[in-house]
KENUZA-851255 format. One line per field, with one value per atom (N, C-alpha, C): residue number from 1; atom name; x, y negated, z. Coordinates in steps of 0.1 Angstrom, whole numbers, plus 2048, in hexadecimal, padded with zeros to 3 digits. Example, Ala and Ser with C-alpha at 12.3 -4.5 7.8 and 13.67 -1.06 7.14 Angstrom:
<pts>
dovo (1, 1, 1, 2, 2, 2) $
keke (N, CA, C, N, CA, C) $
x (884, 87B, 884, 880, 889, 881) $
y (839, 82D, 821, 816, 80B, 800) $
z (84E, 84E, 84E, 847, 847, 84F) $
</pts>
This chain:
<pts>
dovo (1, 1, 1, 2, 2, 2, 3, 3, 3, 4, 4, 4, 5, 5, 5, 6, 6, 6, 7, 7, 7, 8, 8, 8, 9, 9, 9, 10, 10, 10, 11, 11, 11, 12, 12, 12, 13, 13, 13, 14, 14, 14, 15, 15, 15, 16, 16, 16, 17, 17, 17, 18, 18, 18, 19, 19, 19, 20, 20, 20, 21, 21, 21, 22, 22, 22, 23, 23, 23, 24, 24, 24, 25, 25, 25, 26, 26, 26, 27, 27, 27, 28, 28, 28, 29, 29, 29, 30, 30, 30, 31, 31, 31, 32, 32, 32, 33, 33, 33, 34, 34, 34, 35, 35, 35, 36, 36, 36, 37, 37, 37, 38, 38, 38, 39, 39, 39, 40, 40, 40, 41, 41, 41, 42, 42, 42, 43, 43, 43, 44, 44, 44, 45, 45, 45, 46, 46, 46, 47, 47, 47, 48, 48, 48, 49, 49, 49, 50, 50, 50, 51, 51, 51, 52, 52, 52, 53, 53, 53, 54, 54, 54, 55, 55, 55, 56, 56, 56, 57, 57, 57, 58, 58, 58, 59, 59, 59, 60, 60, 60, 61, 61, 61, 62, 62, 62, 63, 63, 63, 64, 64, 64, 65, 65, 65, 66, 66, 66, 67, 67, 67, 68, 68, 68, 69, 69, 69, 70, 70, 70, 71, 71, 71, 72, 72, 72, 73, 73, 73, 74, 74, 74, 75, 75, 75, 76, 76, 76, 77, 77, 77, 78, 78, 78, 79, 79, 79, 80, 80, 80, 81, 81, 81, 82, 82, 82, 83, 83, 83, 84, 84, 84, 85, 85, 85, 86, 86, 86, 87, 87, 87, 88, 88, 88, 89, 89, 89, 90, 90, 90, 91, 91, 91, 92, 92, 92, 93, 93, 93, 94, 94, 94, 95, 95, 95, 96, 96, 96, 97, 97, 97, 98, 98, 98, 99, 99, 99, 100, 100, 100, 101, 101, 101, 102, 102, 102, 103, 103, 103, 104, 104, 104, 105, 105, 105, 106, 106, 106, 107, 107, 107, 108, 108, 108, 109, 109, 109, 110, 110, 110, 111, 111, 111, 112, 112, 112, 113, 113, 113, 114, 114, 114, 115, 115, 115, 116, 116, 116, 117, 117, 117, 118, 118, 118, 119, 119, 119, 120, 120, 120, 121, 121, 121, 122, 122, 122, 123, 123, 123, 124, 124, 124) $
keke (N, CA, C, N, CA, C, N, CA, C, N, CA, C, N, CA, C, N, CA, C, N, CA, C, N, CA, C, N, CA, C, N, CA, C, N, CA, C, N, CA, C, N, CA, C, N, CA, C, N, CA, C, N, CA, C, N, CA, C, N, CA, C, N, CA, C, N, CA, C, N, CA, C, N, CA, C, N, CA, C, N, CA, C, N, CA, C, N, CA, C, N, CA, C, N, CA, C, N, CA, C, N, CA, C, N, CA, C, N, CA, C, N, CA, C, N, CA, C, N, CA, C, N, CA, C, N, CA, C, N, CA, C, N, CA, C, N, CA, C, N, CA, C, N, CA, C, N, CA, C, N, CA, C, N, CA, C, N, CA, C, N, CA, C, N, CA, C, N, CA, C, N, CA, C, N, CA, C, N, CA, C, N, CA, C, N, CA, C, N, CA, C, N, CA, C, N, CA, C, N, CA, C, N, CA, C, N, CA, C, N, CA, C, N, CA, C, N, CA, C, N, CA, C, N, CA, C, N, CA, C, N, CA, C, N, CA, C, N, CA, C, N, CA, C, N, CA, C, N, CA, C, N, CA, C, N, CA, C, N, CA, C, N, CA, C, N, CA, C, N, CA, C, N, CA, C, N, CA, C, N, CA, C, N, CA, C, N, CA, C, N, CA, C, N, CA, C, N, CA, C, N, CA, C, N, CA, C, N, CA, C, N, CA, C, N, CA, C, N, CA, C, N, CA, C, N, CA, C, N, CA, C, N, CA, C, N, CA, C, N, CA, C, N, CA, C, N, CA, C, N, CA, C, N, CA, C, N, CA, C, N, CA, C, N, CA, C, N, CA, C, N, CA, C, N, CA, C, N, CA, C, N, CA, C, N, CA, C, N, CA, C, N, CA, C, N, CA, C, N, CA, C, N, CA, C, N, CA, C, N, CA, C, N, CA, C, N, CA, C, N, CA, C, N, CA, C, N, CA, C, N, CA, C) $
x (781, 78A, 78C, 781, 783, 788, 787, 78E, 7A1, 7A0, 7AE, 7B6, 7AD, 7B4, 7B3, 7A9, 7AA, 7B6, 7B9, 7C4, 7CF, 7D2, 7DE, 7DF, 7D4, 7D5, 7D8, 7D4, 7D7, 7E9, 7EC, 7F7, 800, 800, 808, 806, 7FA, 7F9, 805, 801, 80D, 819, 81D, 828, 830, 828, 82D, 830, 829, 824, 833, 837, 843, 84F, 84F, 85C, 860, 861, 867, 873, 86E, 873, 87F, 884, 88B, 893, 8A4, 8AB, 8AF, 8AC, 8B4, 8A5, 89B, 893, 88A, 897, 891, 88E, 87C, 874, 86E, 86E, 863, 850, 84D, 83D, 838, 835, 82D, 832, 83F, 843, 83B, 83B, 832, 825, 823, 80C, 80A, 811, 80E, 810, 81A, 81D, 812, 80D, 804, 7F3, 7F4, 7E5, 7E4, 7F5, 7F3, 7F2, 7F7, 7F5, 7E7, 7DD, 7D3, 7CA, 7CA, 7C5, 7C7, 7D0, 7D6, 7CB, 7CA, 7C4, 7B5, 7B1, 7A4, 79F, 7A5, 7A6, 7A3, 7AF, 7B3, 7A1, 79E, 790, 786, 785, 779, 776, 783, 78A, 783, 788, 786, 776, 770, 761, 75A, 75E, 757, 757, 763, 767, 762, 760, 756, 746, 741, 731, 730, 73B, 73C, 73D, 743, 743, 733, 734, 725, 71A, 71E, 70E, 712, 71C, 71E, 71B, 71B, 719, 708, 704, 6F2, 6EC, 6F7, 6ED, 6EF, 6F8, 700, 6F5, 6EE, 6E4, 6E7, 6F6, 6FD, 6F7, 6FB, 6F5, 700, 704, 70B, 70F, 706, 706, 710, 70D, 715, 720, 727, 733, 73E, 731, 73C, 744, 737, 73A, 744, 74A, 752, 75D, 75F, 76B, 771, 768, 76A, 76F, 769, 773, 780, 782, 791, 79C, 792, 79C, 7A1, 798, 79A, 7A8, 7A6, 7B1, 7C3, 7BC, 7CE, 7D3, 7E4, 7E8, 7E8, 7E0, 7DB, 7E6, 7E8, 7F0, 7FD, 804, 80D, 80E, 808, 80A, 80B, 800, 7FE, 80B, 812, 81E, 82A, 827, 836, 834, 826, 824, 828, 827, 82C, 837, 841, 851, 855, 84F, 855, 851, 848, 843, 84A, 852, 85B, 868, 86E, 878, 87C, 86D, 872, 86E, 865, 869, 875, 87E, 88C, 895, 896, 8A0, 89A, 88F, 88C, 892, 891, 897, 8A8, 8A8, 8BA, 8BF, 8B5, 8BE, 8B7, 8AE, 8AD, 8A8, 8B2, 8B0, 8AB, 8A3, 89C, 8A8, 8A6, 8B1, 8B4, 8BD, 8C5, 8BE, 8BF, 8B7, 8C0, 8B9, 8C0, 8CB, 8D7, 8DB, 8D7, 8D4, 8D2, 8D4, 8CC, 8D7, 8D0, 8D2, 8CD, 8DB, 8D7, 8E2, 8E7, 8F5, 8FA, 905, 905, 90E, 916, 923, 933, 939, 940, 948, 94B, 94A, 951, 948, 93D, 934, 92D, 92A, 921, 919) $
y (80B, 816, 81E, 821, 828, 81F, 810, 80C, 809, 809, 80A, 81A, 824, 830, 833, 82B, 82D, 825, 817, 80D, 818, 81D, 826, 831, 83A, 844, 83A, 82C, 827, 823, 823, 81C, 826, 834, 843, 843, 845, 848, 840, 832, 828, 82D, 82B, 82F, 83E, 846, 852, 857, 84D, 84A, 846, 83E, 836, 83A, 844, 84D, 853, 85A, 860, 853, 847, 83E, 838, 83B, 83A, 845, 843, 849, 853, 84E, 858, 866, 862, 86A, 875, 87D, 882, 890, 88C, 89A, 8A0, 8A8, 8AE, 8AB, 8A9, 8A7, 8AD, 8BB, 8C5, 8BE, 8BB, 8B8, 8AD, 8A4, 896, 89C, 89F, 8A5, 8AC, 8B5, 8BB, 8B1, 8A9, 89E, 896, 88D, 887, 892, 89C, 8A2, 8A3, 8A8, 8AA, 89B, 892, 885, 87E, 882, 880, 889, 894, 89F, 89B, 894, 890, 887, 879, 870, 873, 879, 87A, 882, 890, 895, 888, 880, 875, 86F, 86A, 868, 869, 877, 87A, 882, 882, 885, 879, 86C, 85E, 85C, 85D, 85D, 866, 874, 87A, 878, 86F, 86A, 85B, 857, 84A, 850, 856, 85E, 862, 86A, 871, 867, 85E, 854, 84D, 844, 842, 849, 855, 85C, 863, 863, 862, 857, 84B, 83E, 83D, 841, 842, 84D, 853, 861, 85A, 855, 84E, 844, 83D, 832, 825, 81F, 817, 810, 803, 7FB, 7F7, 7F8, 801, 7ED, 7E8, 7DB, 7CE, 7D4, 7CA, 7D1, 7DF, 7E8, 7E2, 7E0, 7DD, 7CD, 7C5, 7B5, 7B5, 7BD, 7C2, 7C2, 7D3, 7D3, 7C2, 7C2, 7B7, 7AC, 7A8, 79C, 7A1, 7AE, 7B5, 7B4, 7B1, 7B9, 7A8, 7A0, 790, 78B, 791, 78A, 793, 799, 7A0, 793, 794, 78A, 78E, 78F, 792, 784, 77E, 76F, 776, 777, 77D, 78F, 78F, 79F, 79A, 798, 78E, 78B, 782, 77C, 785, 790, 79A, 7A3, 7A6, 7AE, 7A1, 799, 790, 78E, 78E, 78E, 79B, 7A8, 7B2, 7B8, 7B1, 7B0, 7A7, 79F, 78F, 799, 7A0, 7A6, 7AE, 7B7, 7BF, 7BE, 7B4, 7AD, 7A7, 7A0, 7A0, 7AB, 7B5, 7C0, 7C7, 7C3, 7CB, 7C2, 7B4, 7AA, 7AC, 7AB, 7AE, 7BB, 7C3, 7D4, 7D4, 7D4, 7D2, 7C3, 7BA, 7AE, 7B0, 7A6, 7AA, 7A8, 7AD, 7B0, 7A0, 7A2, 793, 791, 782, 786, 786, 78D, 792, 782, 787, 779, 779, 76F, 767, 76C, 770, 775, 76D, 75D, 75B, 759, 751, 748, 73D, 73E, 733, 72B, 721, 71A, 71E, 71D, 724, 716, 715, 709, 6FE, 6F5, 6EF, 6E9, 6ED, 6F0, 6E7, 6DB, 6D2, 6C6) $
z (84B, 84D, 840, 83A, 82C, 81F, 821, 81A, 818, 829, 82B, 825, 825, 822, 813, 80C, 802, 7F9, 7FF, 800, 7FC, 80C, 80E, 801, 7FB, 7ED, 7E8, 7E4, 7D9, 7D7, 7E5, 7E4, 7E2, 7E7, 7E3, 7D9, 7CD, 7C4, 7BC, 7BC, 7B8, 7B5, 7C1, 7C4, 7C0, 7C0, 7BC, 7A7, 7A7, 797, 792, 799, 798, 79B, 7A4, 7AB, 7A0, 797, 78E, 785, 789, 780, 783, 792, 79C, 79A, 799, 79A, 7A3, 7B0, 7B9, 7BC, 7B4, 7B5, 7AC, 7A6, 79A, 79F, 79C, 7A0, 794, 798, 788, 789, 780, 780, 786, 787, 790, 79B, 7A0, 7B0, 7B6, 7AB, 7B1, 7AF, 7A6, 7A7, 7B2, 7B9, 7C5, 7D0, 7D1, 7D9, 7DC, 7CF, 7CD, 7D5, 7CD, 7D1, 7E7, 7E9, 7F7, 801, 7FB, 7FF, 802, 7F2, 7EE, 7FC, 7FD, 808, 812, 81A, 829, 829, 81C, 81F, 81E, 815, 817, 828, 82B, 83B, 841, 844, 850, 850, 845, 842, 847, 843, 848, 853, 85F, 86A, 870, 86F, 872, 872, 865, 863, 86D, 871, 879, 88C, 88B, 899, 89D, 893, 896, 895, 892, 894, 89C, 8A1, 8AD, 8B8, 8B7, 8C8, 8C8, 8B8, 8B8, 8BE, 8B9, 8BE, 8CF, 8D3, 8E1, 8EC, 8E3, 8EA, 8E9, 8E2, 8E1, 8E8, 8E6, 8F5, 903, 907, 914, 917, 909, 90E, 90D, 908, 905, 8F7, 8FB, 8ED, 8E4, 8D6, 8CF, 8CA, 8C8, 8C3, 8D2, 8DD, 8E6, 8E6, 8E6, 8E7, 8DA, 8CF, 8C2, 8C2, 8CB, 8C9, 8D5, 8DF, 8EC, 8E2, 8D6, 8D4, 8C9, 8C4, 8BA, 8C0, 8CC, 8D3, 8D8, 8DA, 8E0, 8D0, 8C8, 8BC, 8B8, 8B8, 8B8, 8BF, 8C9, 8CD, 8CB, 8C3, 8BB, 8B5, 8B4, 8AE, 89A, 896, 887, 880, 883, 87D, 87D, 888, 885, 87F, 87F, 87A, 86B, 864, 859, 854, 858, 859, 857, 860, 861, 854, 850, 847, 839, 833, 82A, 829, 835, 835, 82E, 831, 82F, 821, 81C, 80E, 801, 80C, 807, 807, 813, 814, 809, 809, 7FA, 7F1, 7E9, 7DC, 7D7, 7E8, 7E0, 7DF, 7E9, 7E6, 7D4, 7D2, 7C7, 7BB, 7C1, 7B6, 7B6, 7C1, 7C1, 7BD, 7BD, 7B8, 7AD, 7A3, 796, 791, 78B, 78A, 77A, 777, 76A, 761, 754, 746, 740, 743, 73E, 72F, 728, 719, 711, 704, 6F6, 6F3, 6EC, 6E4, 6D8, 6D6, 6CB, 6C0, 6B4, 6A6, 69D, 69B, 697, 68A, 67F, 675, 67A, 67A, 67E, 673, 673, 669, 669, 65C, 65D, 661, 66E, 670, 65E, 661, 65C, 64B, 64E, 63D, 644, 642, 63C, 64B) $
</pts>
């Protein structure tokens, strides 16, 4: 869970790093560092929101008298039978999708010509 949110900063940070570099999005620096910091603050919250709500069921499930080790191997066979293959799948198309919109809207720089010496017609 904390690596997934840490994932997610990583992937704002990215990305916002980069927004300035993007045309239709010209912000000023302070605008993205506040951006970035309030981004940074949601995710860490969501966090440790999440961390205190899994302790909290935990240690509800141990006052109740429940065994914490047959509840977990319960959800884990519930979570098994998600279709993860396809999800997998849909998330790779849409990662395929926009590697090419990014290819087709900035196609890399054609290369330099040639300056090299060239013979004068007709000499030798």
């Amino acid at each position: 869970m904390l690596l997934v949110l840490y994932l997610l900063n990583w992937i704002a940070s990215a990305v916002l790093l980069h927004l300035p570099k993007v045309s239709p999005f010209l912000l000023e620096t302070s605008t993205l560092k506040s951006l970035r910091r309030n981004i940074r603050s949601i995710l860490i919250l969501t966090g440790a929101v999440l961390c205190l709500l899994l302790v909290s069921a935990n240690s509800w499930l141990i006052y109740q008298g429940e065994n914490l080790h047959r509840i977990t191997r319960i959800t884990l066979a519930l979570l098994r039978q998600l279709p993860w293959v396809t999800l997998g799948t849909e998330i790779a198309k849409s990662i395929g999708i926009i590697a090419l919109a990014a290819y087709l809207f900035h196609p890399p720089p054609a290369p330099a010509p040639r300056l090299g010496i060239c013979p004068r017609p007709g000499i030798g």
